[in-house]
N, C-alpha and C positions, 0 to 999 in steps of 0.2 A: 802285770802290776800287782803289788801284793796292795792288800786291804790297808798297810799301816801307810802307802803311798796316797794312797783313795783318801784315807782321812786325814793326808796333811794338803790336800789339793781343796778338799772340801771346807776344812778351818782356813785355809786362805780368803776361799770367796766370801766363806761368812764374815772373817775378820774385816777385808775390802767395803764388804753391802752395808756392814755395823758403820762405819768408817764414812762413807758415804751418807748413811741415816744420820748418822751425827751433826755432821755438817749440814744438813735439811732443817734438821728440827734446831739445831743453833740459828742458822739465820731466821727460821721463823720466830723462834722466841724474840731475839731482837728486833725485829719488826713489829712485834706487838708490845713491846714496851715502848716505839717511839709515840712519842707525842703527834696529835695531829693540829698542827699550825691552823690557826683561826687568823682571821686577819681583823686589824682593828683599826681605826680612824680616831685621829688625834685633833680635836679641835677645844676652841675656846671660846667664853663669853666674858665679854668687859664691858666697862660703862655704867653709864647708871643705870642697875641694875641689883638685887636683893642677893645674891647667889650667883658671882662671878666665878670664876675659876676654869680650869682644863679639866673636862669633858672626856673620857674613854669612851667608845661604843665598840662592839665586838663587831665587826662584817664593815663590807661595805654598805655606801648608797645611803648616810646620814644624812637627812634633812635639814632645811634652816629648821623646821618644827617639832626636829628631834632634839634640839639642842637649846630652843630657847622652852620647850615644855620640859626639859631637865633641869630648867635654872626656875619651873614654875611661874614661866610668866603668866603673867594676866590675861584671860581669854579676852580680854575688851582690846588689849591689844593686840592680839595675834587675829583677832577679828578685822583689826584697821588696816593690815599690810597688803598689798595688792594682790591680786589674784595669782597665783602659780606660786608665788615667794616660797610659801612655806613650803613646798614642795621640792623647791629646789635641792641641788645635790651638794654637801661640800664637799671637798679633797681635803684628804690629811693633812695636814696642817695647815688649815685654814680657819679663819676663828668669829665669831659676830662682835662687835662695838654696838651696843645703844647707846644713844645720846637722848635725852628729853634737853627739851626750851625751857625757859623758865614760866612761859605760859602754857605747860603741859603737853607739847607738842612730840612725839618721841619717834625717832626713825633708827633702822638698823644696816649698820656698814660689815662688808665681806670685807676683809682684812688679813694677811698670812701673820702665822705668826711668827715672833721676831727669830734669827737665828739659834740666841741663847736656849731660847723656850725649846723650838724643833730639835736640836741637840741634845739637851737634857731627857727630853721626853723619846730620845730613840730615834728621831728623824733624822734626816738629810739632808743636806744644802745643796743647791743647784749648781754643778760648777761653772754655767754659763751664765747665773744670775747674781752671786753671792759678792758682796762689796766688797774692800779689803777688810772692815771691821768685821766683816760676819765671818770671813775666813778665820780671821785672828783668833776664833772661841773654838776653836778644834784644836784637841789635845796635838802639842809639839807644832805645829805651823809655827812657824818662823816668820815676822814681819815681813822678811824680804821676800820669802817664797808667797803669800798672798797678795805682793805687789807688782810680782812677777805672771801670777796667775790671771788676775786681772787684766796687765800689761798684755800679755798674748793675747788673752780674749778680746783684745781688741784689732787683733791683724784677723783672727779665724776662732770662729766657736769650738768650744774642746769639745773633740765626739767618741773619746773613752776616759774614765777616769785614772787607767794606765798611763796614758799621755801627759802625766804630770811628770816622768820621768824624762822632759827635755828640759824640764827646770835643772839648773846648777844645782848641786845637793840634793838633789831628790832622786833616790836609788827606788828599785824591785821593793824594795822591804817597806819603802816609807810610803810608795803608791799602795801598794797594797792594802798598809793600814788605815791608808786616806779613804778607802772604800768604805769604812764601816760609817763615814761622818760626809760623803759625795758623793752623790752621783749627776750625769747627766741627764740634762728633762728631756722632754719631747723638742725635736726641729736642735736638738746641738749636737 
């Protein structure tokens, strides 16, 4: 082997390991530019109340007394609710209602919030829970395909959101884009 063979064997392997190294440090650079996903809870406060509105929190495990000390209530109230209340946990789209009496009385109700709101805000609808009205607020449904979804759910709970493609009109493409606005809850 002459030496100009040696050093066209040796710029191979180098050119291959550069080659190799390249492709290391590319997927690590893109790995360190992805974002790291925080998960956030989507709730509400309504009713008589000074400071209604939706509520973001970053994580799980919001409290009813994370959400009514966000809207500033009154410690004289948050003092009256029963023991553990405030403690409690919500789920994502779930939201509080106060009501006061008109002789001062004031209680607070666990209520999801409407379809409209959980759409808007990034949620999901349940496809074993959701009305025909609350289907109809999902971009392109079709009256008849929300009357059809319901219609079946009532022979058998739907237990993938794939399975929307035994609906007439409903192809691969349009289940699919149903996914970003349905899923199935727990027990469907």
């Amino acid at each position: 082997m002459s030496s100009a063979e040696i050093s066209r064997i040796e710029v191979g392997a180098l050119l291959i390991l550069a080659g190799i190294l390249a492709l290391i440090a590319a997927e690590w650079l893109e790995s360190q530019g992805r974002p790291v996903e925080t998960p956030v809870t989507v709730t509400a406060l309504s009713g008589d109340v000074e400071r209604p509105g939706v509520r973001v929190f970053r994580g799980e495990g919001v409290s009813v007394g994370d959400v009514l000390e966000s809207a500033e209530v009154d410690g004289a109230f948050l003092e009256a609710l029963p023991g553990g209340f405030l403690e409690r946990v919500l789920s994502d789209g779930w939201g509080l209602r106060l009501k006061e009496t008109p002789s001062g009385l004031r209680s607070v109700h666990l209520e999801p919030l409407g379809a409209r709101a959980r759409l808007l805000l990034g949620g999901k609808l349940d496809l074993n829970r959701a009305s025909e009205e609350d289907l109809q607020w999902i971009p392109k449904m079709k009256e008849e395909w929300a009357a059809a979804i319901v219609g079946r759910r009532r022979e058998r709970p739907w237990g993938r959101v794939e399975d929307l493609e035994e609906i007439h009109g409903i192809g691969p493409r349009t289940a699919s884009a149903f996914r970003n606005f349905l899923e199935v809850g727990e027990g469907g």
